[in-house]
C-alpha positions in Angstrom: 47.6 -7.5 9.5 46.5 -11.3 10.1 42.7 -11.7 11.7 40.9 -14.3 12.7 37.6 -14.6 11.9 34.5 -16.7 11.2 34.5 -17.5 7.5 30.6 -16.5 7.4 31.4 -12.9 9.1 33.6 -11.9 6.4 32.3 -8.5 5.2 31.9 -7.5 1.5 33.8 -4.5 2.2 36.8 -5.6 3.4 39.4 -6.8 0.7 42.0 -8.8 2.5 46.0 -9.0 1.2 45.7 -12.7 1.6 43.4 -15.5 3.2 43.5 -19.1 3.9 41.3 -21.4 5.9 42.2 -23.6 8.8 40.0 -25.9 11.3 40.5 -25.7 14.9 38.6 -27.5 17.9 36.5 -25.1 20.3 34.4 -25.7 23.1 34.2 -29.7 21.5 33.0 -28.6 18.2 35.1 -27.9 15.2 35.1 -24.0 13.8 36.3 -23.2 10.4 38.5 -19.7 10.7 39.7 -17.4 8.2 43.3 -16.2 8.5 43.6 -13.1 7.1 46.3 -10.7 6.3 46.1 -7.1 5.6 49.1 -5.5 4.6 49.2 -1.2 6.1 51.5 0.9 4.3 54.6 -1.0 3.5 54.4 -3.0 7.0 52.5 -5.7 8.4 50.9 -5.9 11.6 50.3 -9.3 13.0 47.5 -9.3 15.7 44.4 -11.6 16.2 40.9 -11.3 16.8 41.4 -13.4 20.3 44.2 -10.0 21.6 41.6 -7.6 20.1 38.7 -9.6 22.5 41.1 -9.0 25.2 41.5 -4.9 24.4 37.6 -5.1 24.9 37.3 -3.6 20.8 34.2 -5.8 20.3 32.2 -4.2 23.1 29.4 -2.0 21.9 26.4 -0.5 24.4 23.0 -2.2 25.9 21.0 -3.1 22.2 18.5 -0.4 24.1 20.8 2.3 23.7 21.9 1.4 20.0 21.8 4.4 17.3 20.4 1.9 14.5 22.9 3.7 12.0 25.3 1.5 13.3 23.7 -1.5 12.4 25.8 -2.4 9.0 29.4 -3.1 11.5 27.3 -5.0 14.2 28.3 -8.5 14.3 25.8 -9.8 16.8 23.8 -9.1 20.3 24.9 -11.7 23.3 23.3 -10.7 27.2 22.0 -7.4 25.7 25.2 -6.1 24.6 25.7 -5.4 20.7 28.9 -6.9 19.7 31.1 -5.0 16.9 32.4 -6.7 13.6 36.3 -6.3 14.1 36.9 -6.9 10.8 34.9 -4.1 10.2 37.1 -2.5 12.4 40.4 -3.7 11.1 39.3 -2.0 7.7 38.1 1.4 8.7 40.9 1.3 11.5 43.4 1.3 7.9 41.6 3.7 6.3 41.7 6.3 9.2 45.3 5.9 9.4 46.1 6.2 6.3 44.1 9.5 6.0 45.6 10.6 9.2 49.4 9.9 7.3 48.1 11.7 4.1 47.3 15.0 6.1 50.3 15.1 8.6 52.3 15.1 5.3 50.6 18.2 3.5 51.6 19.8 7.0 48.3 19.8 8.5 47.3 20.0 12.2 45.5 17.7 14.4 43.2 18.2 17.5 42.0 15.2 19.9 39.0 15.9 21.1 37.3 13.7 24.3 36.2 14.3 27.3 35.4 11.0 29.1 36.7 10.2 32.2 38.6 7.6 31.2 39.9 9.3 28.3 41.0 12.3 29.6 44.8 11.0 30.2 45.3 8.8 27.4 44.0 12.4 25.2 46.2 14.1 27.0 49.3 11.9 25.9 48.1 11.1 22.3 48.3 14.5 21.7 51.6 15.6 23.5 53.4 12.3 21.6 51.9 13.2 18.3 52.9 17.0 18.2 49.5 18.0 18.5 47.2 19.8 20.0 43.5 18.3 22.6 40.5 19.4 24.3 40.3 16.7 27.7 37.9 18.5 29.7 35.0 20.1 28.7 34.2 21.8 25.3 33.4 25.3 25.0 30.9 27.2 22.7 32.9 28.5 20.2 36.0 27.0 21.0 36.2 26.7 16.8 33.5 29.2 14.8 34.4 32.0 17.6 37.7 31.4 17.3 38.7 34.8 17.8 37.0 35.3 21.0 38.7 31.9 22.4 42.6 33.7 20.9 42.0 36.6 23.3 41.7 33.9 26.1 44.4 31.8 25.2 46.7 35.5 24.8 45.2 35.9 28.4 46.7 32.1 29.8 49.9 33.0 28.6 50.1 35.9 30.0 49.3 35.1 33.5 52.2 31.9 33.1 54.4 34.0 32.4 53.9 36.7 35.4 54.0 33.7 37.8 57.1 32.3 36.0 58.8 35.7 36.7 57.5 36.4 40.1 54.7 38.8 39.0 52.0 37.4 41.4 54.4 38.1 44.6 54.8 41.5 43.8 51.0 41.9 44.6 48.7 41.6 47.5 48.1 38.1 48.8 44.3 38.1 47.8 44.8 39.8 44.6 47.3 37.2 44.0 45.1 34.2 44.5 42.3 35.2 42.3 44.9 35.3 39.4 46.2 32.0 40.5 42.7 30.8 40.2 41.9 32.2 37.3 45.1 30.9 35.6 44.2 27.1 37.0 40.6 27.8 35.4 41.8 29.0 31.9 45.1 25.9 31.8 41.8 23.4 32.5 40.1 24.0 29.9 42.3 25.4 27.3 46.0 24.0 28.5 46.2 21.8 25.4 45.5 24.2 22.9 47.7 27.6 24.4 50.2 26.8 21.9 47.7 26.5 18.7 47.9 29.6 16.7 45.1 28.7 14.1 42.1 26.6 13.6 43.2 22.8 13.4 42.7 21.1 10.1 41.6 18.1 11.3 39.8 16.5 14.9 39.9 13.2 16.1 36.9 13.1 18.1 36.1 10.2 21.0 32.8 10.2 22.6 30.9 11.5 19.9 26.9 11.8 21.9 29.0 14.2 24.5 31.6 15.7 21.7 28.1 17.1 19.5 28.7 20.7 19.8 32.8 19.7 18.4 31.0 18.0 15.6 28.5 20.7 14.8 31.5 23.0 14.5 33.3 20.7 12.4 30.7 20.6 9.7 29.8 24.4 9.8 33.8 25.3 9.4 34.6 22.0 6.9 37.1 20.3 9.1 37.3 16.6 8.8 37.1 14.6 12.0 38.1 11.3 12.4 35.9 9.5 15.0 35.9 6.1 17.1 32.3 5.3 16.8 31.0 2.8 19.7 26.8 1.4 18.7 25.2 4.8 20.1 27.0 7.2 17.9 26.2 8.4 14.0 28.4 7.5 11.5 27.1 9.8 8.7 28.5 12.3 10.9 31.9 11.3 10.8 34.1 12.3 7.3 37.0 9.1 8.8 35.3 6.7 11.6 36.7 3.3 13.6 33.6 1.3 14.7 35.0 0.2 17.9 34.6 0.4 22.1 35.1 3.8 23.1 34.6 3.0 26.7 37.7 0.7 27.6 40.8 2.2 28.7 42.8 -1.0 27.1 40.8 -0.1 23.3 41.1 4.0 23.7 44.7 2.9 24.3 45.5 0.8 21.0 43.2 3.4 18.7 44.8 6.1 20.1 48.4 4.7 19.8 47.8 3.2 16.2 46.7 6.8 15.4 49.7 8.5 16.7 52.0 6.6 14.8 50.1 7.5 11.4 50.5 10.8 12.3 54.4 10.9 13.1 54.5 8.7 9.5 53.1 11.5 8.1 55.0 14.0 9.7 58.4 12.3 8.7 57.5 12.4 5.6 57.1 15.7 5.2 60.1 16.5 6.9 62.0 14.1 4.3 60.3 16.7 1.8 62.0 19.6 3.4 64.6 18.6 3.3 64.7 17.2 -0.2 63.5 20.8 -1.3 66.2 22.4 0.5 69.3 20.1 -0.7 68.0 21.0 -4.4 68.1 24.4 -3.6 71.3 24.4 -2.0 72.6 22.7 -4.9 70.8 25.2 -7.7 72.4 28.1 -5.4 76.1 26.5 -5.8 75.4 25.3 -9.6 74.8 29.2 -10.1 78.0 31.0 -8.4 80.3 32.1 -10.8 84.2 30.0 -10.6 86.8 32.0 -9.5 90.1 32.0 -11.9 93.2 31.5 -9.7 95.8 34.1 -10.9 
């Protein structure tokens, strides 16, 4: 990954592949940069500070509304606004994704978690692309430490598809009819992205974390890891994986969201490389073992 950034900004954390410095002219006055490359997985990914600016990554809330937590991956305040270090966020952004590759290859399952307006959709589709499973609208008690409770619903969802798939609801009175219409809509609102996940997830990706705190209470009282995109008001010593980065602009939610997606489906390939691995050797033990046959 190459970055642009002020030479001073560098953090301490962040140990870069490679760097070199060049000069440029801005705004009349001459800027030293630092070109830095990061190298993620056995790619590289060549971006620049200047297309992250344009994503709207930098953007944290009103200083006013800061959680002071967050102070350590603030670069600076301008007109009120915090701004975030995206080196910072280049680093934790590798970190997450390589934790998200690790678990999709032990076979583990994943549940996006956000219910922002402007997130809803791109949740939505993160999720379906990713073989996954997400929670868009609003989160309910229990969804996760009553998980039993929120099976009998989801049995109930299905259910009700499937009568209306096979013409159940126009065997029955109109009226009768419509309240089970309704109460299908109602239950495919607010658990439609999870009707298909038989257990509790093993890990959450969580966006919106001040509106997502009853997700991350449950996450800590179960032991799920969550993997968060922390904007200036949230906590990061609630997060186990974080991204210090705007979790308000559709362009940012996109590129997160995206980069996170493709960790995943790394993850999963390589588990399915695995199986398959395991079952060639057994195939192979299974023919090593039959007995020849003489030909007479």
């Amino acid at each position: 990954m190459i970055a642009f950034a002020k030479s001073d900004r560098l953090s301490p954390s962040v140990k870069p592949k490679a760097k070199s410095f060049i000069e440029a002219e801005r705004n009349g006055k001459k800027v030293r940069w630092c070109l830095i490359f990061f190298q993620l997985g056995d790619f590289f990914v060549v971006t620049t500070i200047d297309e992250m600016v344009k994503m709207g990554l930098h953007f944290g809330h009103h200083a006013r509304n800061w959680n002071p937590k967050m102070a350590p991956y603030i670069h600076s305040k301008r007109n009120g606004v915090h701004i975030i270090d995206l080196i910072q966020t280049y680093s934790y952004l590798k970190k997450a994704s390589q934790f998200l590759t690790k678990s999709a290859a032990q076979g583990k399952t994943f549940l996006f978690v956000g219910t922002k307006r402007q997130a809803t959709r791109l949740i939505a589709q993160a999720a379906v692309d990713s073989q996954s499973f997400y929670i868009n609208q609003r989160w309910l008690g229990g969804m996760l430490s009553n998980w039993k409770t929120m099976t009998l619903s989801i049995i109930k969802l299905n259910e009700l598809e499937v009568r209306e798939k096979y013409g159940g609801f126009e065997k029955l009175p109109k009226k009768e009819a419509a309240l089970l219409r309704k109460q299908k809509e109602r239950l495919d609102k607010y658990l439609g992205g999870v009707k298909q996940m038989g257990r509790i997830p093993d890990v959450l990706i969580i966006i919106g974390q001040p509106n997502e705190m009853n997700a991350v209470r449950e996450c800590q009282k179960l032991g799920r890891q969550n993997v968060t995109i922390l904007d200036t008001d949230c906590d990061p010593s609630l997060a186990d994986f974080f991204v210090p980065a705007n979790d308000d602009s559709v362009p940012s939610l996109t590129f997160l969201l995206t980069t996170f997606v493709k960790a995943i489906l790394k993850g999963r390939a390589m588990l399915e490389e695995k199986k398959g691995a395991k079952e060639g050797a057994v195939v192979q033990r299974r023919s090593r073992s039959l007995p020849l046959r003489v030909r007479r």
